[in-house]
C-alpha positions as CSV (number, residue, x, y, z in Angstrom):
1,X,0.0,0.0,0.0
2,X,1.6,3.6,-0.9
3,X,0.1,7.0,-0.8
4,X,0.3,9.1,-3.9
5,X,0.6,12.7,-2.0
6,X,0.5,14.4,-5.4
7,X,-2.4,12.8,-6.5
8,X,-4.2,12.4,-2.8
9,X,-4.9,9.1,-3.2
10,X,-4.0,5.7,-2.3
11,X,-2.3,2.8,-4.2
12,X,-3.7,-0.6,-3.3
13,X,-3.0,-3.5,-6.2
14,X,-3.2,-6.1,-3.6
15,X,-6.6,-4.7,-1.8
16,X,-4.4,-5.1,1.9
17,X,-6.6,-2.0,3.1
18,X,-9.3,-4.4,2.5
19,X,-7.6,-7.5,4.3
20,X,-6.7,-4.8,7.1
21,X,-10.2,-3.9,7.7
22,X,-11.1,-7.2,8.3
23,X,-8.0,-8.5,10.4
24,X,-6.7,-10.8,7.9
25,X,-3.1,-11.7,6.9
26,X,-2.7,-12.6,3.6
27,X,0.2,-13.3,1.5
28,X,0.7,-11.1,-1.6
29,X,0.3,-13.2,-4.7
30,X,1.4,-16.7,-4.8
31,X,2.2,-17.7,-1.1
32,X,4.1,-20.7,-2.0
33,X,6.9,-18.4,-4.2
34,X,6.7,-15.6,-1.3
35,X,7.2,-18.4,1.5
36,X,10.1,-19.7,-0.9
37,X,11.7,-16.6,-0.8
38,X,12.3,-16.1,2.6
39,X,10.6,-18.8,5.1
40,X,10.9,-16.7,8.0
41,X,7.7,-14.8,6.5
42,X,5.9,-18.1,7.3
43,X,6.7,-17.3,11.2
44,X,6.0,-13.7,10.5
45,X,2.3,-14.6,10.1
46,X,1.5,-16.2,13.0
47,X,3.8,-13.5,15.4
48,X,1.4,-11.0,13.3
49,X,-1.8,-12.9,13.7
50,X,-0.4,-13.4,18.0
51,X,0.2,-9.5,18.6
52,X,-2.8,-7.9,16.2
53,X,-5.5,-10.9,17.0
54,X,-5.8,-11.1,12.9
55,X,-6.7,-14.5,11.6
56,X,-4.5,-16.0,8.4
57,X,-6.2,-16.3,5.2
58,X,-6.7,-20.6,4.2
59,X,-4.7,-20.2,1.4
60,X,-1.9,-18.8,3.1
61,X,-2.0,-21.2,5.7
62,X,-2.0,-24.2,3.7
63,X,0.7,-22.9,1.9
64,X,2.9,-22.3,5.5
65,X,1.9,-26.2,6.3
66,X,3.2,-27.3,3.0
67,X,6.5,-25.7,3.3
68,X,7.0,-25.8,7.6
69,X,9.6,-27.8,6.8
70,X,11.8,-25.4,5.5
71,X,12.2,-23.0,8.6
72,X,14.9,-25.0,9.3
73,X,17.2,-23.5,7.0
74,X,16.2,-19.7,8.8
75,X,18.9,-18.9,11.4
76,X,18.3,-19.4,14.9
77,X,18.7,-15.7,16.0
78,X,15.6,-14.5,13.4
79,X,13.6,-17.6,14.9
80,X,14.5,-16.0,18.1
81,X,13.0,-12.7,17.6
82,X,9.9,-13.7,15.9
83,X,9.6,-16.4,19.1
84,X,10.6,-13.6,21.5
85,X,7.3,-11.3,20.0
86,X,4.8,-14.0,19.6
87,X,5.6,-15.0,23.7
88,X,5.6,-11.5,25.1
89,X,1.9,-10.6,23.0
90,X,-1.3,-10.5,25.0
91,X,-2.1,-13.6,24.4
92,X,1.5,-15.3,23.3
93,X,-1.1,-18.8,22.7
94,X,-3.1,-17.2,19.7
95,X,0.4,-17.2,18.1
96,X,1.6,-20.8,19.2
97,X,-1.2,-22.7,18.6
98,X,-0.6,-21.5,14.9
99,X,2.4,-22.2,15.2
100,X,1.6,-25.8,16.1
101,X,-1.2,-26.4,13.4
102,X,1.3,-25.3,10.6
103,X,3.7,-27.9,11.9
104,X,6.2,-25.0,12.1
105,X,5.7,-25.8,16.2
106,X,7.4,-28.8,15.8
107,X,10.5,-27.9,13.8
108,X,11.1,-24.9,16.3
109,X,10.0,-26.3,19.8
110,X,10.0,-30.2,19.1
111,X,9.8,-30.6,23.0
112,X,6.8,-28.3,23.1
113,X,4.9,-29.6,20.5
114,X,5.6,-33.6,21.8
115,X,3.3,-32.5,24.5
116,X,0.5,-32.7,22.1
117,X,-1.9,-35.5,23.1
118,X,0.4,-36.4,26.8
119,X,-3.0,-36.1,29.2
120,X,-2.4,-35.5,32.4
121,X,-3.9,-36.8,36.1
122,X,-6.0,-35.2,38.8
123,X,-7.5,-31.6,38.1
124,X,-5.4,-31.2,34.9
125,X,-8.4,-29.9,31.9
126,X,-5.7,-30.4,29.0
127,X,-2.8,-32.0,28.2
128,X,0.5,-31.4,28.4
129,X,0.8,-28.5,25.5
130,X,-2.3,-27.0,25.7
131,X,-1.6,-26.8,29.5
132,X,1.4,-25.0,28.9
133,X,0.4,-22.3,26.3
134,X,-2.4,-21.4,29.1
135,X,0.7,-21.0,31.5
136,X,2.7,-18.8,28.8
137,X,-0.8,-16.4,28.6
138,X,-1.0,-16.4,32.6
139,X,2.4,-15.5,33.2
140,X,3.2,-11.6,33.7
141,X,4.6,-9.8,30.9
142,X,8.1,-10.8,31.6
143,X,10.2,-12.9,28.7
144,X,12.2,-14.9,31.2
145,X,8.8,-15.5,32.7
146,X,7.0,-16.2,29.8
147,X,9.5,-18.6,28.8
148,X,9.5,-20.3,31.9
149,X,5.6,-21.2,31.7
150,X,5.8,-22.2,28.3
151,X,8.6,-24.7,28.9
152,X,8.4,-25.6,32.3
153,X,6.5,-29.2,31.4
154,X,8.2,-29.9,28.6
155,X,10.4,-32.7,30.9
156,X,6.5,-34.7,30.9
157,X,6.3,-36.5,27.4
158,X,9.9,-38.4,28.2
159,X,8.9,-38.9,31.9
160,X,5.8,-40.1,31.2
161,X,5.3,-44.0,32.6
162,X,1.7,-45.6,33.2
163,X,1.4,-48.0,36.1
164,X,-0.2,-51.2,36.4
165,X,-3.8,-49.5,37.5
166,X,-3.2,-46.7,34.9
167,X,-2.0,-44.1,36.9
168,X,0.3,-41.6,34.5
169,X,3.0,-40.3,36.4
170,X,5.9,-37.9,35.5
171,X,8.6,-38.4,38.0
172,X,11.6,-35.7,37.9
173,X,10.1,-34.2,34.9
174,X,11.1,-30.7,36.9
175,X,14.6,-31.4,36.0
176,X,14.3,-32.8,32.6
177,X,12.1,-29.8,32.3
178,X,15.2,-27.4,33.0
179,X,17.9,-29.5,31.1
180,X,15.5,-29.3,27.8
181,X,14.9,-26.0,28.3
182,X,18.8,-24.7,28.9
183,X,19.2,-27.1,25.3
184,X,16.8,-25.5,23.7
185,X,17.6,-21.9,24.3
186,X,20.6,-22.5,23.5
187,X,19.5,-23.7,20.5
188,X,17.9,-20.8,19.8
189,X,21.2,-18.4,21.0
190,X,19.1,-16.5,23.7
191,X,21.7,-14.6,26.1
192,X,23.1,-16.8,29.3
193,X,21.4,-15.2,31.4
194,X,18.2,-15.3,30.3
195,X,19.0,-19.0,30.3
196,X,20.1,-19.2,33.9
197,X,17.0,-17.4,35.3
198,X,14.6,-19.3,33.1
199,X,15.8,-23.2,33.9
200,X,16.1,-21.8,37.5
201,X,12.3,-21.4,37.8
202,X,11.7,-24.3,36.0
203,X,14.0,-26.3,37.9
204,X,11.7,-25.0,41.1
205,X,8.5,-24.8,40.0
206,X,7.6,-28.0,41.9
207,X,8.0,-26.4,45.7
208,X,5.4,-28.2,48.3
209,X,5.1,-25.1,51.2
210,X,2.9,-26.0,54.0
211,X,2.2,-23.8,56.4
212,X,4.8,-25.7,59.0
213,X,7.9,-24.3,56.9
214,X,10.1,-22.4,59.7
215,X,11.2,-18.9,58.4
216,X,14.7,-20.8,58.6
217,X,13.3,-22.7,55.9
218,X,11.7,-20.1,54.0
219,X,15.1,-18.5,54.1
220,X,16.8,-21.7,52.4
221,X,13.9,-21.3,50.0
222,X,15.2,-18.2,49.1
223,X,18.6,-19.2,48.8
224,X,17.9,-22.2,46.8
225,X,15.9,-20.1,44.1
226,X,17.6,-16.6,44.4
227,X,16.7,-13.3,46.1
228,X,16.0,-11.8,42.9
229,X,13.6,-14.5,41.6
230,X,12.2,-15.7,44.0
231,X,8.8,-13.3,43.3
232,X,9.0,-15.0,39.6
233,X,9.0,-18.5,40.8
234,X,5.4,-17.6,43.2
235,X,4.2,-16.2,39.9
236,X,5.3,-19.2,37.9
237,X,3.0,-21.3,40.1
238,X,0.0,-19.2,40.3
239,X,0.3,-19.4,36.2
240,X,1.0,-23.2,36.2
241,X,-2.2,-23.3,38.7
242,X,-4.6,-21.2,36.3
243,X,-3.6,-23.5,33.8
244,X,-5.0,-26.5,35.3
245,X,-8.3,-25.8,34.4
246,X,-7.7,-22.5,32.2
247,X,-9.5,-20.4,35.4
248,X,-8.1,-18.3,38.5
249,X,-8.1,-20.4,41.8
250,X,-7.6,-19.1,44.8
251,X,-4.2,-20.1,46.5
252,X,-4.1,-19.1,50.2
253,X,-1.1,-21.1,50.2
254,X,0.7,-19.4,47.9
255,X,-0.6,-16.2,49.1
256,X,1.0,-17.1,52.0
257,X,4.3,-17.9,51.1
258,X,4.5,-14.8,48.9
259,X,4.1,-12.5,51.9
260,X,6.0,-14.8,54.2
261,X,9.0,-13.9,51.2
262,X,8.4,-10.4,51.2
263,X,8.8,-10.3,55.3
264,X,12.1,-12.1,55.0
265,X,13.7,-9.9,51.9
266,X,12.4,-7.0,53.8
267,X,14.4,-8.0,57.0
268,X,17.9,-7.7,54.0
269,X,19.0,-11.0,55.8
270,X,21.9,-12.6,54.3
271,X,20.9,-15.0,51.2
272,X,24.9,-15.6,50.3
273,X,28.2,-15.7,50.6
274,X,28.4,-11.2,50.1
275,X,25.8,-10.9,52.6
276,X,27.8,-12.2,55.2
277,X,29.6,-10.0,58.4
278,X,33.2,-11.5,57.2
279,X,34.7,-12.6,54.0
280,X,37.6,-15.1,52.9
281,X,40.0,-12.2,53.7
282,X,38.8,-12.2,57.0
283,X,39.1,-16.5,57.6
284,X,42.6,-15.8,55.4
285,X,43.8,-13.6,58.1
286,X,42.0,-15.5,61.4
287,X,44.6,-18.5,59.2
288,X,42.5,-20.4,57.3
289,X,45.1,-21.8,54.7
290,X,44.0,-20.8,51.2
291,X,41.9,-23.2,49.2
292,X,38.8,-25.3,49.5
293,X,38.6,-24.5,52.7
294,X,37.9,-20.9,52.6
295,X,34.5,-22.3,50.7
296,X,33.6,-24.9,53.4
297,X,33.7,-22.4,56.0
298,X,32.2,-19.8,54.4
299,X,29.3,-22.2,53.4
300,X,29.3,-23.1,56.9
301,X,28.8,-19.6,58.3
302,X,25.9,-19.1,55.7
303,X,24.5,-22.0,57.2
304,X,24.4,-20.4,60.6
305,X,23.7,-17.1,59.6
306,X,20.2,-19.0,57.9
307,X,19.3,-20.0,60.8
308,X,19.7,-17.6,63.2
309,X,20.4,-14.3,61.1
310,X,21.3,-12.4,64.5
311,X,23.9,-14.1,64.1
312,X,25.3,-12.0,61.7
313,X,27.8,-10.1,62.8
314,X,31.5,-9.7,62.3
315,X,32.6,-10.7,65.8
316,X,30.3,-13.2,66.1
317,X,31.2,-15.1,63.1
318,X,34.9,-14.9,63.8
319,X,34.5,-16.7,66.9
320,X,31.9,-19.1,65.6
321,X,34.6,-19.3,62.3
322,X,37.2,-20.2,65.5
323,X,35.6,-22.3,66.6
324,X,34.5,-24.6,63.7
325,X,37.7,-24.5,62.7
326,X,39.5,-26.3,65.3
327,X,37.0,-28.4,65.8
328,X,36.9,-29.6,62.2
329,X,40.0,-29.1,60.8
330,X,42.8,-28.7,63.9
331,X,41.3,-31.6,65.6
332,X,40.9,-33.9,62.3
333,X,44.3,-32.9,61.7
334,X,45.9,-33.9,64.9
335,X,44.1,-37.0,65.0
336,X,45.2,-38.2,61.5
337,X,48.2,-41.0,61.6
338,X,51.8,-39.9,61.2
339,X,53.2,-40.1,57.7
């Protein structure tokens, strides 16, 4: 479409003003010779159809499902940046269930789209993929977020084993979840850390809190998952909970935990190693010999510091650093045999 300013009047061979006024994508011409000349516009349409809420013409979809096959040969970083838009839309699953009926789903996201047809047990509405675009559409408008929900089931199809009476169960799926997901983003050449915070949430989405967790042990919980995304993971499972049954359910558990977080990050306890009263300098100069155990002790001091976070004080922790010492290392030492 071009605008003759000259003339006042607008150029439109193709009649896309037409197709615009009635939200539809459609190829210009022969879509099998546009696709052919660059298959990336085959991803183009559905990341269009994802963040306008436009439908794609038949013929122009047929033609993307003939040809799927040849996003292959489209670099990983322009698959990444389509990807990237159709997940951060308003409704990222508009885009991937297109995605998946072109077949272009499984040449990009094979571990996605295997979840096609995987059912699940208990309250779970949908299978395995389906469950997991509802999870990408729940999550808050973060990418690393995003991500996480979309992949962090995609460990279930090669989990999957059915009992004796039936049951379907996907043991350690949470880890096979991350491992996929670190392969498959860096398939795709997404930056490392992007990579580190997404197959850290979905490495802990599977958290069981009760109400008898100790703060002690909310604390570890924080270590475990990280000060700074810790917040995401809570999100993660309200998301992964709305996706159960595609509704919001209330989570007074989860409710709870999240404020029981907040109070702990607002006490600016110590979560690692920086956060603590001392250092290695410090241990180097009590005369901790350089080495691994500089790490031990300091792990050790954490340790304490996580349970009893008064504890964290300079003088303190060099006497309680004294003390652990000789008893683990001076006394281990002097009771070792002569060489």
């Amino acid at each position: 479409i071009a605008l003759d300013p000259l003339r006042e009047r607008v150029i439109d061979p193709h009649s896309g003003a037409r197709d615009i006024a009635h939200h539809v994508i459609r190829a210009i011409g022969d879509p099998l010779s546009r696709f052919t000349e660059d298959a990336l516009r085959m991803l183009r349409a559905p990341r269009f159809a994802s963040q306008l809420g436009f439908s794609i013409e038949s013929g122009t979809l047929v033609a993307i499902t003939e040809l799927s096959a040849r996003i292959t040969a489209v670099s990983a970083e322009r698959i990444r940046d389509e990807l990237t838009k159709i997940v951060l839309s308003e409704r990222p699953s508009v885009g991937l269930r297109l995605l998946h009926a072109t077949r272009l789903l499984e040449h990009i996201l094979p571990e996605l789209a295997a979840g096609d047809g995987v059912t699940q047990r208990g309250q779970h509405q949908f299978d395995v993929l389906e469950h997991s675009l509802l999870a990408c559409d729940a999550a808050p408008d973060s990418l690393e977020l995003r991500l996480a929900a979309l992949l962090h089931d995609i460990g279930k199809p090669p989990t999957l084993a059915i009992g004796a009476d039936g049951e379907r169960t996907f043991h350690g799926h949470d880890k096979v979840s991350a491992d996929l997901s670190a392969d498959l983003l860096r398939r795709l050449k997404y930056p490392n850390r992007l990579i580190d915070s997404v197959t850290t949430l979905v490495r802990h989405h599977m958290f069981a809190y009760t109400p008898e967790w100790t703060d002690a042990a909310i604390r570890r919980f924080i270590v475990r998952v990280g000060a700074d995304r810790v917040r995401d993971l809570v999100a993660l499972r309200v998301a992964d909970s709305y996706a159960v049954a595609g509704q919001r359910r209330n989570s007074p558990l989860l409710d709870e935990l999240a404020m029981r977080v907040e109070e702990q990050l607002a006490y600016n306890h110590a979560f690692g190693a920086t956060d603590l009263a001392i250092s290695g300098n410090d241990l180097i100069e009590m005369g901790v010999p350089r080495g691994p155990r500089i790490g031990i002790m300091i792990d050790l001091l954490l340790e304490t510091v996580l349970d009893d976070p008064n504890q964290n004080s300079r003088e303190t922790l060099l006497r309680i650093a004294r003390r652990t010492y000789e008893e683990r290392f001076d006394k281990a030492e002097a009771d070792a045999p002569p060489r």
